[in-house]
N, C-alpha and C positions, 0 to 999 in steps of 0.2 A: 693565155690569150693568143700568145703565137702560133699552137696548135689547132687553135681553132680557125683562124684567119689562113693555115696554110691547107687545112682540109676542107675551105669553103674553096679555094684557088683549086685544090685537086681536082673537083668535083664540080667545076664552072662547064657549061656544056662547051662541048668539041674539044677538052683537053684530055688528051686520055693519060692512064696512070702505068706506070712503068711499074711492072714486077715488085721491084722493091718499092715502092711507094704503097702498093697494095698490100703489102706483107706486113708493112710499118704499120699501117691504117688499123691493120685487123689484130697486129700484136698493142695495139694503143686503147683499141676497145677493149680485148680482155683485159689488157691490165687495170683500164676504168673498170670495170667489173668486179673485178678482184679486190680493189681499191674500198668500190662503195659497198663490198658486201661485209670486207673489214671495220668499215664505219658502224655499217649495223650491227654487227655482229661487239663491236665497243656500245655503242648506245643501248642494246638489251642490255648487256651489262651494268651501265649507268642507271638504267630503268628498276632491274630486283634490286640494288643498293638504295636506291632512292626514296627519303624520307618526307620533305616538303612538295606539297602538295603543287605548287606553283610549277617546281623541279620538274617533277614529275610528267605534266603539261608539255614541259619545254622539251623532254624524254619521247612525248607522245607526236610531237611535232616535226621534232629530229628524226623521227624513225618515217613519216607518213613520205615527208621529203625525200629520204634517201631510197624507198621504195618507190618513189614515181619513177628516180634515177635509174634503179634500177631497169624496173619495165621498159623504160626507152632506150637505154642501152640493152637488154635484148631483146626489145625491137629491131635494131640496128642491124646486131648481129647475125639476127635473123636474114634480115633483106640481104647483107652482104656474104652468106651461104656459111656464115665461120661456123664450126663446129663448136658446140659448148659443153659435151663430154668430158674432154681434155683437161677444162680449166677445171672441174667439179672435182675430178680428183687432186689438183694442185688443190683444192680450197681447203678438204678433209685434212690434208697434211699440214695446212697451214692451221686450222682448227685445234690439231691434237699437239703441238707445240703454243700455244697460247695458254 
């Protein structure tokens, strides 16, 4: 919550953001990124394991969620010029140790 409430203050017009505020900003979205693409990348997982049919649903639902997440965080990204190169090979490394 504090994250949020302090990058709705960064981004209040006429305040402008000092270097490192902007560097925070942009290392907070990748690591949301990185975050939510580990959640999906567990919920496929939970998804080919899964037996009941109900489960399954709740599998399908978790996953639809975390890809909206997704898309708007690189939306985000986008607007605010971050490179997302960078994170795709931290993702593969994080992939092949799981």
């Amino acid at each position: 919550m504090e994250g949020v409430l302090k990058m709705i203050q960064l981004t209040y017009k006429g305040v402008k953001k000092s270097q490192k505020d902007i560097q925070l900003e942009r290392n907070d979205i990748l690591n949301q990124i990185r975050e939510v693409c580990l959640q999906m990348h567990y919920t496929d997982k939970w998804f080919q394991s899964e037996v009941d049919d109900d489960l399954i649903d709740a599998c399908i639902y978790q996953h639809e969620v975390l890809n909206a997440k997704y898309k708007y965080l690189i939306k985000k990204a986008r607007n605010e010029n971050i490179s997302i190169p960078s994170f795709k090979n931290t993702n593969k490394r994080n992939e092949e140790t799981t």
